[in-house]
C-alpha positions, 0 to 999 in steps of 0.5 A: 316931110314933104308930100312927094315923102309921105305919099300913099300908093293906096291912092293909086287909082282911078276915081271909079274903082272907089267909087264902084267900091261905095255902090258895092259897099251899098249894096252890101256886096262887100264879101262877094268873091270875084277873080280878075285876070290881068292880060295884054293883047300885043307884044310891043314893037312888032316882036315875037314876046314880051317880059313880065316885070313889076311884080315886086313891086304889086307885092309891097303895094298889097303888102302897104294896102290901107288908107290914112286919116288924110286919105279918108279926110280926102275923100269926104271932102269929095261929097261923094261918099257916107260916113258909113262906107268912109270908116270902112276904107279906115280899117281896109286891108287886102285879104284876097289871093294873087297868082302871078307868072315869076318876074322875068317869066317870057308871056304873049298876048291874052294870057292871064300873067296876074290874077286876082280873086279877092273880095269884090270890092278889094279886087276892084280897088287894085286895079289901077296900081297892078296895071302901073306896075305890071304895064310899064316895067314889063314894057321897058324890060321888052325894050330892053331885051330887043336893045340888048339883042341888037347889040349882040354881046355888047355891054347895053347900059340905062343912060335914061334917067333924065328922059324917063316920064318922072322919077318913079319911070326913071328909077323902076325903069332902070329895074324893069331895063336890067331885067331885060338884060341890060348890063348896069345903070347910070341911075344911083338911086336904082343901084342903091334900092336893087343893087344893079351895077352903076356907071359914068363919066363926066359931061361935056360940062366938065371939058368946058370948065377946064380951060382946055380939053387936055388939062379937062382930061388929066384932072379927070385923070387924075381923080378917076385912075382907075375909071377913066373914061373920057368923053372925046366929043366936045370940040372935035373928036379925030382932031382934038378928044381922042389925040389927047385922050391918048396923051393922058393915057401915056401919061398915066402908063408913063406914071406907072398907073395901071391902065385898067377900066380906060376908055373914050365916049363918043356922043355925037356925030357919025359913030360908025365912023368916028368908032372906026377911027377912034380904034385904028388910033387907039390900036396904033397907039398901044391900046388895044384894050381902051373900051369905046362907049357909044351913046346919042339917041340909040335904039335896037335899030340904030344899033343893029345898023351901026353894027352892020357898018362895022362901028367898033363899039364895045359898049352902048349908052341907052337912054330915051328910047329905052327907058321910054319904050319911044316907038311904043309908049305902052303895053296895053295891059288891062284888067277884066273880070273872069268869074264870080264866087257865090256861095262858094260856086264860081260862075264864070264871066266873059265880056263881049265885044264887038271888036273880037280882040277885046273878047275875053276868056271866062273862069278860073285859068291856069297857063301851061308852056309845053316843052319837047322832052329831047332837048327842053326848048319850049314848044307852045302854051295853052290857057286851060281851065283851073280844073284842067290838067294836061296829059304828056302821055299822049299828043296834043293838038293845037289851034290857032286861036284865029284861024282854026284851020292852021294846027299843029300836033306835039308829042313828046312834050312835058307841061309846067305851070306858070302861075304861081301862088303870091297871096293867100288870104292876104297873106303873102306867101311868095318871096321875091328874088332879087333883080340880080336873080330874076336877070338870069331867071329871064335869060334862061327863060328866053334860051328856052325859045327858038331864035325864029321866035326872038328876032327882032324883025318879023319873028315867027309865031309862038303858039298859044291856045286854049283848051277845048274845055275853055274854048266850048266854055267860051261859046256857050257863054257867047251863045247864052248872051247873043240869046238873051239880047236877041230875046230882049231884041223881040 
């Protein structure tokens, strides 16, 4: 078995969280409760939302939590921890509680989409793995959707797997992009573990090993009938690929083969252009149907110029640039303690900061997203406290969080909560969709939004506020710890 086979995810982690676990461990805190909330604080790109993805994913390494006797032979050859604290981690198990928004759930920034109340050493030891998972799949299915915006009910399908970061970005990169909405993946293992349509054709390698272009096309042809896509790029593309893409496909209607799934590939050069033309020659030559794929270093912004130049292109190839998330390479996501469980009474935490968007809002948290009862489009969201619940029976005024004078009242409205109970005791009680369902959970999700709040370039702000209860809970807190440095200060 090779070491990439027979890894252990338990491992995922930064050095401190274990060893913060040992000085738990040693201070005998290994039954105190604590919660943590997993949040981020800027939507990607500049856009208006951002889509939780990955918790499938959380739920199979909670579900797989343990170390084996390698790991544990590991960590003594660290010289860092007793053998007291090491047979511990042999019988470690998760037993806490998860709450988590459904994959696929639209989020903004400072809402709690995963929460963790847990043994406070088990809650600290997940950290790293949760933030891997929720921060690069909920990214790359952002990205995605912005792609798929652009191309405007255009088929958008993953080419990314050869410039995704490693494997792992590659195949669960392919996951978190088909969330999105992109329409399949040229990844086999991807469609293979999550059932997401594959795709391909064949390489410019497959056209330079033949002695010629035309007799590269029929062999293609010919083993593919009834998937012919043929890529018209390798010699020149008006001169050369689409005249003799065009032959085979009289050669194969002369045959009697059934022009089906048919088309070219375009890789290189000038695609609004050599789309163009592709089109008024294959139009010209009795097939109209013919698709035209288009890939080479796309984004939303290459294609929405594309677009704009009236490129004739059916479906688009996106690799880099999605599968990367190119010019936003993470999420941001972290993981900060919200409260404390003594003796059954929780304590709520804050952490203060110089920097006021690394401020953080204490105690147990639930998240409602309002939506207008005429027509269910959604209408703002508000962090409450866990104890809280919102009355539809009367208005509602909200803030902006950062500029208080800016409000605005909503009536007329009903509540739905997000979070949803994942783990209890350790015990899952969640069952995941398949991506196939959290798909169209998401499309859904997101037609339940103003197109102001969806467009790709400057989109107007959803709102999202806190309730009165957290917000004088938040002040207090501050006020408490300003006072008492102040007194230290003295």
């Amino acid at each position: 078995m090779t070491q990439f086979e027979s890894r252990n995810i338990t491992m995922m982690m930064d050095l401190y969280e274990m060893t913060m676990a040992y000085g738990y461990f040693k201070e005998n805190d290994t039954e105190k409760k604590v919660a943590f909330d997993v949040f981020y604080r800027r939507n990607p790109d500049g856009g208006g939302f951002s889509i939780f993805a990955g918790l499938e994913q959380v739920i199979e390494y909670l579900e797989n939590m343990h170390f084996e006797d390698e790991d544990v032979e590991y960590f003594r050859s660290l010289n860092l921890f007793d053998e007291d604290f090491l047979a511990y981690l042999k019988n470690f198990r998760f037993n806490g509680d998860v709450y988590a928004f459904e994959e696929g759930t639209i989020m903004y920034p400072n809402e709690p989409v995963v929460t963790v109340v847990a043994p406070l050493i088990e809650a600290q030891l997940v950290e790293t793995a949760i933030l891997a998972q929720i921060n690069h799949q909920s990214l790359i299915a952002t990205k995605a959707r912005r792609i798929v915006k652009a191309a405007a009910g255009r088929g958008v399908s993953d080419f990314g797997a050869r410039r995704a970061h490693n494997m792992d970005a590659a195949i669960y990169g392919a996951r978190a992009s088909y969330i999105g909405g992109v329409n399949g993946t040229a990844t086999v293992s991807a469609g293979q573990m999550f059932g997401i349509p594959v795709g391909g054709t064949h390489a410019h390698s497959w056209v330079m090993e033949h002695s010629d272009e035309l007799t590269a096309f029929r062999s293609y042809a010919k083993v593919f009938p009834n998937n012919c896509t043929l890529l018209v790029d390798t010699y020149d593309v008006l001169k050369s690929g689409v005249p003799n893409a065009i032959k085979v496909f009289q050669e194969m209607k002369d045959a009697g083969i059934p022009l089906t799934r048919y088309g070219i590939r375009l890789d290189s050069g000038d695609l609004a252009y050599f789309s163009k033309e592709a089109r008024r020659m294959l139009d010209a030559a009795g097939y109209q149907d013919a698709r035209i794929f288009a890939s080479s270093d796309l984004d939303e912004y290459v294609i929405r110029e594309l677009k704009a130049q009236g490129a004739r292109i059916d479906v688009w190839g996106v690799g880099t640039k999605m599968i990367t998330s190119y010019d936003w390479p993470a999420l941001g996501g972290v993981y900060k303690m919200s409260a404390e469980i003594v003796d059954g009474k929780m304590t709520p935490k804050i952490k203060i900061s110089e920097n006021p968007a690394k401020l953080t809002n204490p105690g147990y948290k639930k998240i409602y997203r309002l939506y207008g009862k005429r027509d269910n489009m959604a209408l703002a969201d508000i962090i409450a406290l866990d104890d809280e619940t919102i009355d539809d029976s009367k208005p509602i005024k909200l803030y902006n969080q950062h500029h208080t004078y800016q409000t605005k009242v909503i009536r007329d409205f009903y509540a739905r909560e997000l979070l949803v109970p994942v783990f209890v005791d350790g015990r899952q009680v969640y069952e995941s969709p398949d991506v196939c369902s959290i798909r169209e959970y998401s499309k859904k999700e997101l037609a339940a939004f103003w197109e102001e709040y969806r467009r790709i370039l400057n989109p107007h702000t959803y709102k999202v506020d806190i309730s009165d209860k957290l917000y004088n809970l938040k002040m207090e807190l501050i006020h408490e710890n300003r006072e008492e440095y102040e007194q230290e200060d003295c």
